[in-house]
C-alpha positions as a printed Julia matrix, in Angstrom:
99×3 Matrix{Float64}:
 -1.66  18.12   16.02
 -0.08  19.4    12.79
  1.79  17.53    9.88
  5.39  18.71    8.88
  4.49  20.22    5.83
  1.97  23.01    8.12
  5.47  24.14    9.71
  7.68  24.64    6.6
  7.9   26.95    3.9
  9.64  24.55    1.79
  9.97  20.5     2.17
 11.86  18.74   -0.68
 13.76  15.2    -0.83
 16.42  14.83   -3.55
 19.65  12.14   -3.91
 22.03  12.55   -1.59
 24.63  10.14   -4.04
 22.81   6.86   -5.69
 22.79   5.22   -2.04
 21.6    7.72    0.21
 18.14  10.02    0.23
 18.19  13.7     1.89
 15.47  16.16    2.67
 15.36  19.59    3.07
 13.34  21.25    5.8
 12.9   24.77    5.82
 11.3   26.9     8.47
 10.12  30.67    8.07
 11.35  31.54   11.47
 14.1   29.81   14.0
 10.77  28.74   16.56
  9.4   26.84   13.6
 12.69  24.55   13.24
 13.21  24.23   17.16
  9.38  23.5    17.75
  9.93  20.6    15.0
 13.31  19.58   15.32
 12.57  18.78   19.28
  9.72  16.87   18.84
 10.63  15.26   15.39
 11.51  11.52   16.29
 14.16   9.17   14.22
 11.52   6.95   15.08
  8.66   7.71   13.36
 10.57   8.42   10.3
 12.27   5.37   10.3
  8.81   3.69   10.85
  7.51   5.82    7.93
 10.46   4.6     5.58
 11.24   1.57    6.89
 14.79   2.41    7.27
 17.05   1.68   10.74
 16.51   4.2    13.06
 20.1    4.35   13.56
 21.13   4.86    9.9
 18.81   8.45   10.01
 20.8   11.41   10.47
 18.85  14.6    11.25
 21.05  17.95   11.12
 19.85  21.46   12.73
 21.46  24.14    9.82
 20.04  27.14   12.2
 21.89  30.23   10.63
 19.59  29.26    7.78
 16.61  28.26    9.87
 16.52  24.37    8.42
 17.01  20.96    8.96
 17.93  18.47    6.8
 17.39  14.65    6.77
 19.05  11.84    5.32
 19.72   8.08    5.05
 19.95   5.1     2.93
 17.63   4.83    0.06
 15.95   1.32   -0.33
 16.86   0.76   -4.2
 19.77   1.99   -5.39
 19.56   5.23   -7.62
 18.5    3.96  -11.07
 18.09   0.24  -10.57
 15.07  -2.01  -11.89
 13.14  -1.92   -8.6
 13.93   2.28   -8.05
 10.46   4.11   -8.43
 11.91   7.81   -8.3
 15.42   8.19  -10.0
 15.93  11.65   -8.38
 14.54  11.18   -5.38
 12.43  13.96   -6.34
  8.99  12.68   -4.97
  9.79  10.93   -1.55
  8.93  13.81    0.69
  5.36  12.98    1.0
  5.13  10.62    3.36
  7.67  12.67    5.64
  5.12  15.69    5.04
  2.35  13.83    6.77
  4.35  13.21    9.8
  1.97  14.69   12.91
  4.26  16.57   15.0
């Protein structure tokens, strides 16, 4: 099995708002993002984040050939107990996913 990160040519998280975390998924070719966003389960990200399963939205964008991923962050944007402001470094666990 492959992680994520072996099918994209770019994988980034960001702020989606102070509440809410999104990633970006991008694929080099349309069997890329199918392949993944098939056999990509809410599940196991939730699991990974420790988020609701049911609060994980997971769009198909496939004119541009990505996917992008989002729900609520943990710690608000900024707060005391927020480790990553920007949301800048959250993608790693995501990019170990086996698919």
């Amino acid at each position: 099995m492959k992680k994520l990160v072996d099918y994209t040519k770019i994988l980034r998280s960001k702020n989606a708002g102070p509440l809410f975390i999104t990633f970006d998924l991008i694929f080099p070719g349309s069997e890329e993002m199918a392949y993944v966003f098939q056999n990509l389960k809410k599940a196991k990200v939730a699991e990974v984040y420790g988020v609701e399963e049911e609060d994980i939205d997971v769009i198909a964008y496939d004119v541009v050939n990505s996917i992008k991923i989002t729900f609520p962050r943990k710690n608000v944007s900024g707060s005391l107990s927020d480790g990553d402001v920007y949301g800048c470094q959250m993608h790693m666990p995501l990019a170990s996913i086996e698919i």
